[in-house]
Backbone as JSON, one array per atom type, in Angstrom:
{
  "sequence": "XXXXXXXXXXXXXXXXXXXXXXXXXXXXXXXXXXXXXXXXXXXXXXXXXXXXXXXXXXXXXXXXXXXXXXXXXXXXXXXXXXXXXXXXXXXXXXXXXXXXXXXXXXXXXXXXXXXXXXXXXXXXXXXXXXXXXXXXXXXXXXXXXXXXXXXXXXXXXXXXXX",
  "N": [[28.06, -40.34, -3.41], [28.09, -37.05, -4.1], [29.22, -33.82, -2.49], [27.93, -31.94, -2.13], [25.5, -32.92, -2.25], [25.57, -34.11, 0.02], [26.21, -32.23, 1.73], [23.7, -31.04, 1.21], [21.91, -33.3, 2.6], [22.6, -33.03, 4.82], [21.9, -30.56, 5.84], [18.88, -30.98, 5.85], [18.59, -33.14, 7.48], [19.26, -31.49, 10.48], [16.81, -30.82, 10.13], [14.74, -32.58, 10.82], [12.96, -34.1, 13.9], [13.28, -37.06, 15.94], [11.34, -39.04, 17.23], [11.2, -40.75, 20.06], [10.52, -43.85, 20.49], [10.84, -46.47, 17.57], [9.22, -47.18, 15.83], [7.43, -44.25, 15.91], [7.04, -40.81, 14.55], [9.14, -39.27, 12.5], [9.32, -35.94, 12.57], [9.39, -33.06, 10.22], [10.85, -29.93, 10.67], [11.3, -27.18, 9.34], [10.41, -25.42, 6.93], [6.78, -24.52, 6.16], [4.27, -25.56, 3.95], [1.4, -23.52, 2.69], [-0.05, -25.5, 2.89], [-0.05, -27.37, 4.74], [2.02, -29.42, 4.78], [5.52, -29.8, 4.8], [8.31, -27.84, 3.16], [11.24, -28.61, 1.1], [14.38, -26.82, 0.38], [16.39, -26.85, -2.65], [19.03, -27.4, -5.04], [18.87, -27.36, -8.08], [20.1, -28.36, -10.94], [20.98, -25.49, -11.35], [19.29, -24.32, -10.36], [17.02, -22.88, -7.55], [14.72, -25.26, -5.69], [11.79, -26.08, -4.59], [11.27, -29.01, -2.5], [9.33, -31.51, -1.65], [9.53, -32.91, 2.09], [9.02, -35.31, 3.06], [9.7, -36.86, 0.39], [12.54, -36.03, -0.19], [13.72, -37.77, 2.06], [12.39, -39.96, 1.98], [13.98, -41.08, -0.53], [16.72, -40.57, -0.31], [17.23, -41.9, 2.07], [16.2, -44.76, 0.96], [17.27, -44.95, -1.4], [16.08, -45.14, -3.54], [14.94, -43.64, -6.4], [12.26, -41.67, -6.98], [9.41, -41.75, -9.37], [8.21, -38.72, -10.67], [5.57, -39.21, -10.96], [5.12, -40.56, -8.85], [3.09, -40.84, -5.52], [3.75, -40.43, -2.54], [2.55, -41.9, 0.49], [1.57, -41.49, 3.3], [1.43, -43.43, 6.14], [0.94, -42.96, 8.76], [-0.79, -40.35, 8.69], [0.13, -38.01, 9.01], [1.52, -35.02, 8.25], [3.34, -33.82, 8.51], [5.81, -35.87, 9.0], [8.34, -37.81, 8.05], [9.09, -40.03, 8.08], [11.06, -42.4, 6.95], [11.75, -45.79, 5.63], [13.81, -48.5, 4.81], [12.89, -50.88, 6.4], [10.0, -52.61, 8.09], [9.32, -50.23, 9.78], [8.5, -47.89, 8.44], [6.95, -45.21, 7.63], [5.97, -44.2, 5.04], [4.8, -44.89, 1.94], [5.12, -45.64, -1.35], [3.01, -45.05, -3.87], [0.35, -44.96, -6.56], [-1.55, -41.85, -7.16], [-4.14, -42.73, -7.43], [-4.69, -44.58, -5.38], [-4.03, -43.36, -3.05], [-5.84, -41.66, -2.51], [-7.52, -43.86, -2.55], [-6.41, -45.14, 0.01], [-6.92, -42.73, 1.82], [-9.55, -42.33, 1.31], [-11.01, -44.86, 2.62], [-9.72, -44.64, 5.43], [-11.58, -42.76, 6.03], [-10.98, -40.14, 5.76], [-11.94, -37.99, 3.84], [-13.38, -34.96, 2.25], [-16.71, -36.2, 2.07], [-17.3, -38.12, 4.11], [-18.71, -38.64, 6.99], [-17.62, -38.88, 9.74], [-14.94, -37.44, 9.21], [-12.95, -35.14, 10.55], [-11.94, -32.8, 9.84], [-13.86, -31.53, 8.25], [-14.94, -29.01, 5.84], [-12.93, -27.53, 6.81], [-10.76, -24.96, 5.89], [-6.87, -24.36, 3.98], [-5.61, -23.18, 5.27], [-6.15, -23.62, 8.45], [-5.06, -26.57, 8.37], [-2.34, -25.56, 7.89], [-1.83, -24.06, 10.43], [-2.24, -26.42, 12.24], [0.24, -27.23, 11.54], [2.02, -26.02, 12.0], [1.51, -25.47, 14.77], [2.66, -27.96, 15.95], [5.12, -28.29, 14.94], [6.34, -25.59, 16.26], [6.15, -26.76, 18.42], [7.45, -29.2, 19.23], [9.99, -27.63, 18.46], [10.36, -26.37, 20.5], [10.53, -27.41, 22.94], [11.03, -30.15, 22.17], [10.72, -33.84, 21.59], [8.34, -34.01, 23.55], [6.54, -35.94, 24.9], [3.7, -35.76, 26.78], [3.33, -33.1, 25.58], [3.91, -33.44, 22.78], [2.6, -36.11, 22.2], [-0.46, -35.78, 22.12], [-0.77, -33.48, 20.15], [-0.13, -35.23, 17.45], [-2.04, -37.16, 17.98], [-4.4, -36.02, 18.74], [-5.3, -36.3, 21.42], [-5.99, -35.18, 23.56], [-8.17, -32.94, 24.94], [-7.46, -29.99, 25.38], [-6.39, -29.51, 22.85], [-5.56, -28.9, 19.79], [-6.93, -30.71, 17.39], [-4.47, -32.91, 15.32], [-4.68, -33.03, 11.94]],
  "CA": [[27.28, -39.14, -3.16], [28.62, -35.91, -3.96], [29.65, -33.26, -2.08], [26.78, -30.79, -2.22], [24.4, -33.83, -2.12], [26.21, -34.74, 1.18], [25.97, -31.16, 2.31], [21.8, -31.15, 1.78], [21.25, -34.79, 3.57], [23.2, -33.12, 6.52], [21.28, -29.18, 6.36], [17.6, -31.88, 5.59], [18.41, -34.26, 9.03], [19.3, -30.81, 11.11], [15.57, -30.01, 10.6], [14.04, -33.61, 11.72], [13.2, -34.48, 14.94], [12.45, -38.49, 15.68], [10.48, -39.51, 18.05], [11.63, -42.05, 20.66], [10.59, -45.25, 19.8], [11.1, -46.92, 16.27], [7.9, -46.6, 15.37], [7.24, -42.94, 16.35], [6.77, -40.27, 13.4], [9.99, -38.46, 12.66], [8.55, -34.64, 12.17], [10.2, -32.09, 9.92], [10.54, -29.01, 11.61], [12.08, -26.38, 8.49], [9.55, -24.5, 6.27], [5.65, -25.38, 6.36], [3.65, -24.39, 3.28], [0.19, -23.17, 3.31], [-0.73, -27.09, 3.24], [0.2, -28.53, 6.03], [3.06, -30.15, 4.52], [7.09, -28.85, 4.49], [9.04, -27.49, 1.79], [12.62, -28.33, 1.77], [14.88, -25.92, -0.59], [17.43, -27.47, -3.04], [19.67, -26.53, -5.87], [19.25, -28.92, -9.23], [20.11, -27.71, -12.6], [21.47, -24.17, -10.74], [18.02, -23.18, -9.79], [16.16, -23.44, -6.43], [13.76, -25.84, -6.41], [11.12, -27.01, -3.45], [10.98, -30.65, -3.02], [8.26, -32.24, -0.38], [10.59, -33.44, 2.64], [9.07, -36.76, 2.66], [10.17, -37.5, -0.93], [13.51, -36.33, 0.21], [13.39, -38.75, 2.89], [12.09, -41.78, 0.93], [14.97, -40.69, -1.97], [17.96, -40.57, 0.44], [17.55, -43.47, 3.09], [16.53, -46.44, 0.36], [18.01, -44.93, -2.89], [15.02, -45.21, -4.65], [14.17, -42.31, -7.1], [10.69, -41.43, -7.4], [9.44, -41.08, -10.36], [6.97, -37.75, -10.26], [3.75, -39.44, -11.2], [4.74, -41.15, -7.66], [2.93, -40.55, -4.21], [3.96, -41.34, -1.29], [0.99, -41.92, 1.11], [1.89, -40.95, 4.94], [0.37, -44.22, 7.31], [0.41, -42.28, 9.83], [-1.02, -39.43, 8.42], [0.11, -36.79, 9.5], [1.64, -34.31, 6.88], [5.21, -33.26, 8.29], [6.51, -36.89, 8.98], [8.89, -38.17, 6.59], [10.03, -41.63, 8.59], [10.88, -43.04, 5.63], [13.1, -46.64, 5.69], [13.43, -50.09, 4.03], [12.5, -52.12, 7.01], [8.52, -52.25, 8.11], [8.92, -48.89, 10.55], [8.8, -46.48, 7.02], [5.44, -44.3, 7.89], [5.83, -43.63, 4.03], [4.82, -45.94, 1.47], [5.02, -45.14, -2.57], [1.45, -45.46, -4.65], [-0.46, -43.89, -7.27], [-2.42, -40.81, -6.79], [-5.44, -43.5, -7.22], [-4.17, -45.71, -4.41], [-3.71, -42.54, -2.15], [-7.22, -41.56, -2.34], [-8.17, -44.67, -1.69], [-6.49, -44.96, 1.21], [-7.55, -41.48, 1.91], [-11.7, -42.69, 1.64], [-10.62, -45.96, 3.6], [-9.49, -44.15, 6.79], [-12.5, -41.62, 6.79], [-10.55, -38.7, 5.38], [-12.09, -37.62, 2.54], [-14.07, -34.62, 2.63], [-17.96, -36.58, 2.67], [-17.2, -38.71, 5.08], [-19.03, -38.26, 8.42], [-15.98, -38.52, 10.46], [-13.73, -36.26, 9.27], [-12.39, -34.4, 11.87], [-11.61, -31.4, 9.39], [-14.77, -31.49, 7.13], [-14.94, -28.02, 5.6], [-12.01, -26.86, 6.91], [-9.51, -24.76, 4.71], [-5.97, -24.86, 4.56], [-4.98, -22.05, 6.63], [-6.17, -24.47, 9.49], [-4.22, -27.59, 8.15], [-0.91, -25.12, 7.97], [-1.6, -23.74, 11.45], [-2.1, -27.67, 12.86], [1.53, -28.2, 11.52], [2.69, -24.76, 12.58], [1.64, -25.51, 16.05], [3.48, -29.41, 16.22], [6.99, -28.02, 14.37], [6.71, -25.03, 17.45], [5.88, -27.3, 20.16], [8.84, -29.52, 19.38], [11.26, -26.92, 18.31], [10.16, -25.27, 22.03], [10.22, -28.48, 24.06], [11.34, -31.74, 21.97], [10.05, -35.37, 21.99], [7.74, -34.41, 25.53], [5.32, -36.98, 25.21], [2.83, -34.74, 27.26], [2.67, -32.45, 24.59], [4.18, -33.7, 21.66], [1.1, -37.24, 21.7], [-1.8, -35.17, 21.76], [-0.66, -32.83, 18.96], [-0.33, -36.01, 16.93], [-3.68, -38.0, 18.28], [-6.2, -35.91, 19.16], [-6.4, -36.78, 22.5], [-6.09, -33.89, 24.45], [-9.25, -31.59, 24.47], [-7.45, -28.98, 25.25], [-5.17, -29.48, 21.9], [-6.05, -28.84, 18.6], [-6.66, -32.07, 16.69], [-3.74, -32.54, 13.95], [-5.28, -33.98, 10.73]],
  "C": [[28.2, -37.93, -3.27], [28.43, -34.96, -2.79], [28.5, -32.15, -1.5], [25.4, -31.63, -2.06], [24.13, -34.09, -0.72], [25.66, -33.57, 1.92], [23.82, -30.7, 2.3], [21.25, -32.1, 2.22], [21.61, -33.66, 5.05], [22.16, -31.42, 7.04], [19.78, -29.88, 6.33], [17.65, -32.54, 6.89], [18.75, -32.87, 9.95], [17.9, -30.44, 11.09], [14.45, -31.08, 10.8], [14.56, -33.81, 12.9], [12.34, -35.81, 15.36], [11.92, -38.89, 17.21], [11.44, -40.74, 19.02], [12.06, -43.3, 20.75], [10.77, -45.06, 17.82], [10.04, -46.47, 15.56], [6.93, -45.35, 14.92], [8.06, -42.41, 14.97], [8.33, -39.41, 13.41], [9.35, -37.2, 11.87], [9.75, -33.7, 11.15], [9.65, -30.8, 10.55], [11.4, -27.62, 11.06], [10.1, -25.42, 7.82], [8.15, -25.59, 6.29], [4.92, -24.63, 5.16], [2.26, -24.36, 3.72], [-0.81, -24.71, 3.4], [-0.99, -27.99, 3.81], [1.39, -29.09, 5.71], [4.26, -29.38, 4.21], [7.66, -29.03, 3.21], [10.33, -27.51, 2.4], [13.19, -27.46, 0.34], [16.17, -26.46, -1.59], [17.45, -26.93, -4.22], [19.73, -28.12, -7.02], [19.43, -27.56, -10.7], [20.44, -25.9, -12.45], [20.76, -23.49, -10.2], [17.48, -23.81, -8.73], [15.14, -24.42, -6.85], [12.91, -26.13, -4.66], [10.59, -28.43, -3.55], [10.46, -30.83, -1.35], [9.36, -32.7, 0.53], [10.63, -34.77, 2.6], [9.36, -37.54, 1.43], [11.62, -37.13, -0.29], [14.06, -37.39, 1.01], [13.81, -39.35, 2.22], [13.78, -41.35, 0.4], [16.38, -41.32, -1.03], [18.16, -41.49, 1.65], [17.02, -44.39, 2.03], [17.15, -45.99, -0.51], [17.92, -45.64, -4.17], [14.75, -43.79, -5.08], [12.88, -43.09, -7.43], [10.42, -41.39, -8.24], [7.99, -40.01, -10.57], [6.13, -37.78, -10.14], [3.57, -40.15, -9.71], [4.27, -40.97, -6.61], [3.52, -41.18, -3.17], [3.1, -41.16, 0.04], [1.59, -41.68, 3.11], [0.85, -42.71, 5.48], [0.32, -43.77, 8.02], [-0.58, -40.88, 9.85], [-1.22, -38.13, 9.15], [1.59, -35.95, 8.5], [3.25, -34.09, 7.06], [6.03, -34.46, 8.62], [7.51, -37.79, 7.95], [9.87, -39.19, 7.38], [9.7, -42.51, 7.49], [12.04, -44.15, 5.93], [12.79, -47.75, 5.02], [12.43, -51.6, 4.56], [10.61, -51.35, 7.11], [8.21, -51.11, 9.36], [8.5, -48.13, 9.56], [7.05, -46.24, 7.43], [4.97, -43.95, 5.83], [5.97, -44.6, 2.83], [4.29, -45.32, -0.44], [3.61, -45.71, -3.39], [1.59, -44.27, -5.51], [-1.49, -42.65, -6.19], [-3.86, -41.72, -6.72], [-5.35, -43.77, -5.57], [-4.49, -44.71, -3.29], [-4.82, -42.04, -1.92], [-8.0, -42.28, -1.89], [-7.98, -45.06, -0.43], [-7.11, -43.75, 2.24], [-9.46, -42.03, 2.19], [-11.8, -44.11, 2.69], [-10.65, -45.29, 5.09], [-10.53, -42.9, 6.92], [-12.13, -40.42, 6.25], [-11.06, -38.01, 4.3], [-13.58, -36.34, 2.96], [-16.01, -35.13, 3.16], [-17.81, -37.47, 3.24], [-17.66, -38.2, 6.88], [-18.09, -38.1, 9.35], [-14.9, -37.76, 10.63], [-13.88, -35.27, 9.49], [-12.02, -32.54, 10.87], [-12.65, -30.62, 8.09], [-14.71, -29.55, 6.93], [-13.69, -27.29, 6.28], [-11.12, -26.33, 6.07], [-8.15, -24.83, 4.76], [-5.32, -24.4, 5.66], [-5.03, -23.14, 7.98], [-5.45, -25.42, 9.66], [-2.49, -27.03, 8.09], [-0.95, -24.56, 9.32], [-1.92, -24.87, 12.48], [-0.29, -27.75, 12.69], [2.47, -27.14, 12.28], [2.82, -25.0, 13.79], [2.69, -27.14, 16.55], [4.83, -29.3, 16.01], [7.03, -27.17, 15.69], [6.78, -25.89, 18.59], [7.41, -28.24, 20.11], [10.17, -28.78, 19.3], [11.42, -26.15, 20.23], [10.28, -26.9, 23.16], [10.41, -29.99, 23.58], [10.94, -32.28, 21.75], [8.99, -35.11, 23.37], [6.41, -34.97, 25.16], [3.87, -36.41, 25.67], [2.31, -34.05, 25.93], [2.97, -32.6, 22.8], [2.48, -35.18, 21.36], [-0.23, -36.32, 21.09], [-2.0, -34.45, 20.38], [-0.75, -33.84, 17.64], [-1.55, -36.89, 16.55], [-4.82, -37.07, 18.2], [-6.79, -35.85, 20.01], [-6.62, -36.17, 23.49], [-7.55, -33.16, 24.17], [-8.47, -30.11, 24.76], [-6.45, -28.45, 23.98], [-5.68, -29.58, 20.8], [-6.19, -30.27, 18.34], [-5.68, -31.94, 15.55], [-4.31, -33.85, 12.98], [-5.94, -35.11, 11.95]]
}
């Protein structure tokens, strides 16, 4: 690993924070775009570039390259997690854009689905779910109290995230 490679694994893990147990979502907690999902900032070919964090992730703990047409589908779904690993904890699992949809209409998520929790919602809402989960940990950590709910759902007095 080079030098400058070395130096963006180490400024990329300063802006996750992992959860407790094994299992538990490790969050990024750096830039959020208007999607719900983080932008990390890197230098290829001399020019900035934004690369998804969870592809960073994946990329740099197995040392598997992606190849672009690849998704990588969140199981936990929730957008800023990028617990990505070899063994069966990895929240992040590589598919087609088919595959990802289908899991997507599988778990209810898809906009006509009775269930989903965000039907008509736009994104502004899905970037101010992640906005509020990166603050609450950057302000207070792993606290179980308020870090679960932001995750689940199960608070009423807590937004639902995704």
């Amino acid at each position: 690993m080079t030098r400058r490679r070395r130096a963006e694994a180490d400024r990329f893990w300063e802006k996750v924070i992992k959860g407790p147990r094994p299992t538990d979502c490790w969050i990024w907690t750096g830039a959020v775009a208007d999607d719900g999902y983080g932008r990390f900032w890197v230098s290829r070919d001399g020019r900035q570039r934004a690369l998804r964090p969870q592809r960073f992730a994946y990329e740099n703990l197995t040392g598997e390259a992606l190849h672009p047409g690849i998704a990588l589908m969140h199981v936990c779904d929730v957008p800023l997690c990028v617990h990505a690993s070899t063994g069966g904890a990895s929240h992040l699992l590589p598919g087609t854009q088919e595959l990802n949809m289908l899991d997507r209409s599988q778990k209810g998520r898809h906009a006509n689905a009775s269930s989903f929790r965000w039907r008509g919602i736009g994104r502004s809402r899905f970037h101010a779910q992640s906005v509020a989960l990166r603050t609450a940990l950057l302000e207070h950590g792993w606290n179980e109290t308020i870090i679960r709910p932001l995750l689940t759902g199960t608070d009423p007095e807590a937004p639902t995230l995704f």
